[in-house]
C-alpha positions as CSV (number, residue, x, y, z in Angstrom):
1,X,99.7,74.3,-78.9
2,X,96.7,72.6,-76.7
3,X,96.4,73.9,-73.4
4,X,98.2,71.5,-70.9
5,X,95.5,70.4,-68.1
6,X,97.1,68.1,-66.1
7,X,100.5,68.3,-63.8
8,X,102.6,66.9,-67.2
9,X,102.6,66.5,-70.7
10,X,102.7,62.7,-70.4
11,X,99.6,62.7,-68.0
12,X,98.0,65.3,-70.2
13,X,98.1,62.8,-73.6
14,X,97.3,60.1,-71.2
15,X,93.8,62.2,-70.3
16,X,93.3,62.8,-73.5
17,X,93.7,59.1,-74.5
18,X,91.7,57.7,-72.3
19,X,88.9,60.3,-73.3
20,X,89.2,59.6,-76.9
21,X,88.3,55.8,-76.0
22,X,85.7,56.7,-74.2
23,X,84.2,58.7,-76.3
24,X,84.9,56.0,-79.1
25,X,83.0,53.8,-76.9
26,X,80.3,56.0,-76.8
27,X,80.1,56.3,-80.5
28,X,79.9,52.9,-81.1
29,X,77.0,52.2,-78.8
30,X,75.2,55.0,-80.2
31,X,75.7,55.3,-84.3
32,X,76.6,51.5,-84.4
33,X,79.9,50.5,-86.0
34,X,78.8,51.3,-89.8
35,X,78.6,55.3,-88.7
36,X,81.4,55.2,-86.6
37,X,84.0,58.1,-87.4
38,X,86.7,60.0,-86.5
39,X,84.6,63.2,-87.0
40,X,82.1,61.9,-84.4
41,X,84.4,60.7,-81.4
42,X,86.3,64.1,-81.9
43,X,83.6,66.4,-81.6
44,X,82.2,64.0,-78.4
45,X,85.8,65.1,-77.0
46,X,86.2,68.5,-78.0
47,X,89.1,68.3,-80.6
48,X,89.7,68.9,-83.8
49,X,89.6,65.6,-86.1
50,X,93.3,66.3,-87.1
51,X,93.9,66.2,-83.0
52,X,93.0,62.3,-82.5
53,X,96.0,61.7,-84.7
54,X,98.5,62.7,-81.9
55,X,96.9,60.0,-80.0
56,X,96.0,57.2,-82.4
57,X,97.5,56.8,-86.1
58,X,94.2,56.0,-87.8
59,X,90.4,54.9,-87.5
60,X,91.2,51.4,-87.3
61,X,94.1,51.9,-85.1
62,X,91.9,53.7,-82.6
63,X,88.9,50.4,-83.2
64,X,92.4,48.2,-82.4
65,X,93.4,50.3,-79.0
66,X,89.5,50.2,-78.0
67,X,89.7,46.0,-78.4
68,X,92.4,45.8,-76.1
69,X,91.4,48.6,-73.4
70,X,87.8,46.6,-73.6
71,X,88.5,42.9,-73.4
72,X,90.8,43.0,-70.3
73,X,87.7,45.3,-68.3
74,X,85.3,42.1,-69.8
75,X,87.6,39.4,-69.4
76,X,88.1,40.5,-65.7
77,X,84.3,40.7,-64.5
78,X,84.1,37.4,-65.9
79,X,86.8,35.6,-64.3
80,X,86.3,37.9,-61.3
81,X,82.9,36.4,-60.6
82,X,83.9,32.8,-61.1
83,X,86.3,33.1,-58.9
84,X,84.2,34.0,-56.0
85,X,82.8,30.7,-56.3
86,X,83.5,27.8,-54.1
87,X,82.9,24.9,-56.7
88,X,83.4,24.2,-60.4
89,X,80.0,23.9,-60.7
90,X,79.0,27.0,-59.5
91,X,82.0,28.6,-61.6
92,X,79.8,27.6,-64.2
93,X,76.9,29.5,-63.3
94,X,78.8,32.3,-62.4
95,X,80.6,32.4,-66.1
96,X,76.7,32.1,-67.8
97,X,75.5,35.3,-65.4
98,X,78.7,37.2,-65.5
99,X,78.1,37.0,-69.9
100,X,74.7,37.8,-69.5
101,X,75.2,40.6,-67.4
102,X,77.8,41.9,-69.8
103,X,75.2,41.8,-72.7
104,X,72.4,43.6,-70.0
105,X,74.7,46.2,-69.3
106,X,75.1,46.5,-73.2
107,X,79.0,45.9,-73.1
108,X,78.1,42.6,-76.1
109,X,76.2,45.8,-78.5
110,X,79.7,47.1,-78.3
111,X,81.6,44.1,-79.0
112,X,79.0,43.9,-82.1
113,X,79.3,47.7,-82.7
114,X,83.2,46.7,-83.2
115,X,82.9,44.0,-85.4
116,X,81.2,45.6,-87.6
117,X,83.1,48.5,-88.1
118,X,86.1,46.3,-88.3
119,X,85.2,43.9,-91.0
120,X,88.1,41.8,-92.6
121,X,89.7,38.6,-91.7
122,X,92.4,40.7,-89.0
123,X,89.8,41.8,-86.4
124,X,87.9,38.0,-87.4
125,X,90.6,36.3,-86.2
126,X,91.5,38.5,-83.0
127,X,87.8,38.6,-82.4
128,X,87.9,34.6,-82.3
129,X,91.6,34.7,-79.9
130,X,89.5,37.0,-77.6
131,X,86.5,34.7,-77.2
132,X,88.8,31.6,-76.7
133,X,90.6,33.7,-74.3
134,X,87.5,34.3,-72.5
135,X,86.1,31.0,-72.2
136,X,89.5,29.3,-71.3
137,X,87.9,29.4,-67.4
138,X,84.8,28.2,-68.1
139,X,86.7,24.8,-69.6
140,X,88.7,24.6,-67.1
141,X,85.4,24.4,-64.5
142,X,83.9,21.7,-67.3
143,X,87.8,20.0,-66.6
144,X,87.8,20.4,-63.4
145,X,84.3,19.3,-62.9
146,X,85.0,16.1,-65.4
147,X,82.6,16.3,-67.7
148,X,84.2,13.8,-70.7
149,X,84.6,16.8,-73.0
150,X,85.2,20.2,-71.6
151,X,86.2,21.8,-75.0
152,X,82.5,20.6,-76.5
153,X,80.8,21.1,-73.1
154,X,82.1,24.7,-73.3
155,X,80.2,25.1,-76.6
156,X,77.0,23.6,-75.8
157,X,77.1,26.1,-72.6
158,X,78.2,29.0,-74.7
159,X,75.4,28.2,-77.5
160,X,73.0,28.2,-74.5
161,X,74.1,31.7,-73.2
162,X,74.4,33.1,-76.2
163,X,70.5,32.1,-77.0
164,X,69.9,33.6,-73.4
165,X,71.8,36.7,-74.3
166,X,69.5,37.2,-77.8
167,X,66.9,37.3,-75.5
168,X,67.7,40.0,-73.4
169,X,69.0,41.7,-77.0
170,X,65.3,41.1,-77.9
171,X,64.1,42.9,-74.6
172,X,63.8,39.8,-72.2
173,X,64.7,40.9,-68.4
174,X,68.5,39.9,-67.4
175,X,67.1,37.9,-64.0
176,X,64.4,35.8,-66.8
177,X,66.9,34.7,-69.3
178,X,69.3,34.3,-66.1
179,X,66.5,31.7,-64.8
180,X,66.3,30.2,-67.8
181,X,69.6,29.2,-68.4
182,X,70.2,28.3,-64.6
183,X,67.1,25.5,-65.9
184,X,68.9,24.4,-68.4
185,X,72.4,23.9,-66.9
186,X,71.3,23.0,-63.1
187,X,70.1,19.1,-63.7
188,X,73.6,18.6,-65.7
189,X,75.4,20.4,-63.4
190,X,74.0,18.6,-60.2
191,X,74.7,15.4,-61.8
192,X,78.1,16.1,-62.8
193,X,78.6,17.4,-58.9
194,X,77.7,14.1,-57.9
195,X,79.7,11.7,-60.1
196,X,82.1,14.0,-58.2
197,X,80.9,13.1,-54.7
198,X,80.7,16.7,-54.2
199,X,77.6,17.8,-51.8
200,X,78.0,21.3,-53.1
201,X,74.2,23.4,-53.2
202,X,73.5,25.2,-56.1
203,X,71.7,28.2,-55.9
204,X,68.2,28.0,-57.5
C-alpha cells in the first residue's frame, strides 16, 4: 500500500490527482500529443504506470480530465480580463490580449498538444463546445457594442487573433503581434464607440 502523505486518504488521492495532471500537462508541452503516454506522465510523478489507474481509468480518460481542469483556468483569465474593462469596446481588446497571452505563455501549444493526441470526432466536437464557450463574451461585447452581426464579427476578430497568435507561434514578441492586432481592430472599434455616442478612450 502507497505511503499516505497527507492528513487523509481522500486528500492524499486528491494530491496525487492533481499531480498526475500536471505532470500530464507537462508531457504534453514537451513530447507533443503524438508521444504522449502513460509511461511518461508516471515516471514525471514517481509511480508505477499501473498506479495512474487508481486515479484515472485510461489514457484518454486522463486527456478528458486534463480538458476540463484546463479550460475553466483558460476560460477564466479570459473573461477575467474583459471584465476589468469599463466598455464593450475595450472588452474587445482585452478578449484579443488575454488569447494572445494565453498562446505567449504557451497554454494554446497545449490545447494543440491535446488535440492531437485526441484525434476522433468526440474530442472534435468538445474541442468546438469549448471554443464557442470561450468566445460567448467576446459576442456579447460585439452585441453589446451593436455591431450588425456579433456572431460574424466574432469570427473576423477571432481569424485576426488567431493570425496574431501564429505569429508569436512563429517567434514574433507577444507586445508586436499585440500592436498589431490593436491596428487592426482600433479604427472599427472607435467607430463602432461612436455610433454608440460613447466618448470612451481606447488605449493605443
Amino acid at each position: 500500500m502507497p505511503r499516505i502523505t497527507a492528513a487523509t486518504l481522500a486528500d492524499h488521492q486528491a494530491n496525487q490527482r492533481r499531480a498526475v495532471l500536471d505532470a500530464a500537462k507537462e508531457v504534453l508541452t514537451e513530447v507533443g500529443g503524438d508521444a504522449f503516454s502513460l509511461s511518461r506522465v508516471a515516471a514525471r510523478v514517481g509511480l508505477a504506470r499501473s498506479s495512474l489507474y487508481q486515479y484515472f481509468d485510461s489514457r484518454q480518460d486522463l486527456l478528458d480530465a486534463l480538458v476540463e481542469d484546463l479550460f475553466p483556468h483558460w476560460s477564466h483569465l479570459v473573461t477575467g480580463a474583459m471584465a476589468r474593462e469599463t466598455s464593450p469596446a475595450l472588452r474587445v481588446l482585452a478578449y484579443a490580449n488575454a488569447n494572445l497571452r494565453l498562446v505567449a505563455d504557451g497554454e494554446h501549444a497545449v490545447a494543440g498538444a491535446l488535440a492531437a493526441a485526441s484525434p476522433g470526432a468526440d474530442f472534435a466536437e468538445r474541442s468546438r463546445e469549448m471554443h464557442e464557450r470561450l468566445a460567448a463574451p467576446l459576442t456579447e461585447a460585439l452585441k453589446v457594442l451593436g455591431v450588425p452581426d456579433p456572431l460574424a464579427t466574432a469570427e473576423l476578430v477571432n481569424a485576426v487573433v488567431h493570425k496574431a497568435s501564429r505569429m508569436i507561434e512563429s517567434g514574433t514578441a507577444f507586445e508586436d503581434a499585440s500592436a498589431r492586432v490593436e491596428e487592426i481592430l482600433h479604427p472599427f472599434l472607435m467607430d463602432q464607440e461612436g455610433r454608440r455616442g460613447s466618448r470612451v478612450r481606447l488605449p493605443r
